[in-house]
C-alpha positions as CSV (number, residue, x, y, z in Angstrom):
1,X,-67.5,-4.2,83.4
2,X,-69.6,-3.4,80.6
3,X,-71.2,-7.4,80.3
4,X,-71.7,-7.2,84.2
5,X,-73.8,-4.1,83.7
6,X,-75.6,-5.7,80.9
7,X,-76.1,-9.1,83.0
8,X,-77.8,-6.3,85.8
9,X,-79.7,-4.7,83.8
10,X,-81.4,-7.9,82.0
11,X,-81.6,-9.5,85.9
12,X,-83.4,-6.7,87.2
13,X,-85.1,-4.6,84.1
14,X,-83.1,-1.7,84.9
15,X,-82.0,-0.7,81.3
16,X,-83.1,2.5,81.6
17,X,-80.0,3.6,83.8
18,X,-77.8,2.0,81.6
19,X,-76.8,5.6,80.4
20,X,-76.3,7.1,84.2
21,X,-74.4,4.1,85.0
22,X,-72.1,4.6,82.2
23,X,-72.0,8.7,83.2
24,X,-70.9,7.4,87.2
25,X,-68.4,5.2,86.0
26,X,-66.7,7.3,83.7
27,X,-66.9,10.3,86.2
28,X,-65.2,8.5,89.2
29,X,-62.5,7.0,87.1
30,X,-61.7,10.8,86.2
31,X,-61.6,11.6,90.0
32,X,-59.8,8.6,91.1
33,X,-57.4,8.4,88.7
34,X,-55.7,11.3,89.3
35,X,-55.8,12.4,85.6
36,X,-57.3,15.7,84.6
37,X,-60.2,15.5,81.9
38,X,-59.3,17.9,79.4
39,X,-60.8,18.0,75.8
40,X,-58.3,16.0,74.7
41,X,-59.5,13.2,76.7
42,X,-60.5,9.8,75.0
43,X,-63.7,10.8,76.7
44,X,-64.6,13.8,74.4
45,X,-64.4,11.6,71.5
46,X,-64.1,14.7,69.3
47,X,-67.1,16.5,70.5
48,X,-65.6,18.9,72.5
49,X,-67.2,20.7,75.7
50,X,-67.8,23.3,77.9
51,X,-64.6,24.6,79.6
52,X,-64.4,27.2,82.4
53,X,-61.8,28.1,84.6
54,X,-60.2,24.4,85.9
55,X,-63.7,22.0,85.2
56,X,-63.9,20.8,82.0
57,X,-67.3,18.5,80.8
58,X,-67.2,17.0,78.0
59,X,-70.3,17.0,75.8
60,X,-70.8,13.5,76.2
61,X,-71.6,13.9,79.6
62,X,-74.2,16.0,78.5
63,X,-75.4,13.9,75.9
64,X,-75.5,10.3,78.6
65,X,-77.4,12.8,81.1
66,X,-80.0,13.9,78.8
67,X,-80.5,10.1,77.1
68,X,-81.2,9.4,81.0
69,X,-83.3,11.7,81.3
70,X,-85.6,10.8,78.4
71,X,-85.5,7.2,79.3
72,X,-87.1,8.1,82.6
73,X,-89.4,10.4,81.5
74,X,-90.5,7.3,78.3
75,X,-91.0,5.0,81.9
76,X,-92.7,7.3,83.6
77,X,-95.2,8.4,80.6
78,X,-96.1,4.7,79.6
């Protein structure tokens, strides 16, 4: 999955939404699945997160969204 990605993002100069991509997959194999994301997850990888009530997101979320972020905000600046 990850080498298709790469192949699209070479193909069409999207590397920039490499890190949302990652996010979006990651999320809807949590929903699909059927599995709850804790912060024990794999996902977490020892970060931790931010916990309330049944939603859990894991810092890394956090961390993908904000990388996105910049690397829009680099495009759109140059």
């Amino acid at each position: 999955m990850a080498l298709l990605m790469m192949i699209y993002a070479y193909a069409f100069t999207t590397w920039l939404h490499i890190p949302l991509w990652i996010l979006l997959e990651d999320m809807s194999f949590w929903i699909f699945s059927g599995q709850t994301l804790a912060s024990s997850s794999w996902i977490s990888m020892g970060l931790g997160g931010i916990g309330g009530g049944s939603t859990y997101i894991p810092w890394t979320y956090v961390l993908l969204f904000v990388v996105w972020l910049g690397l829009c905000w680099w495009e759109y600046k140059r």
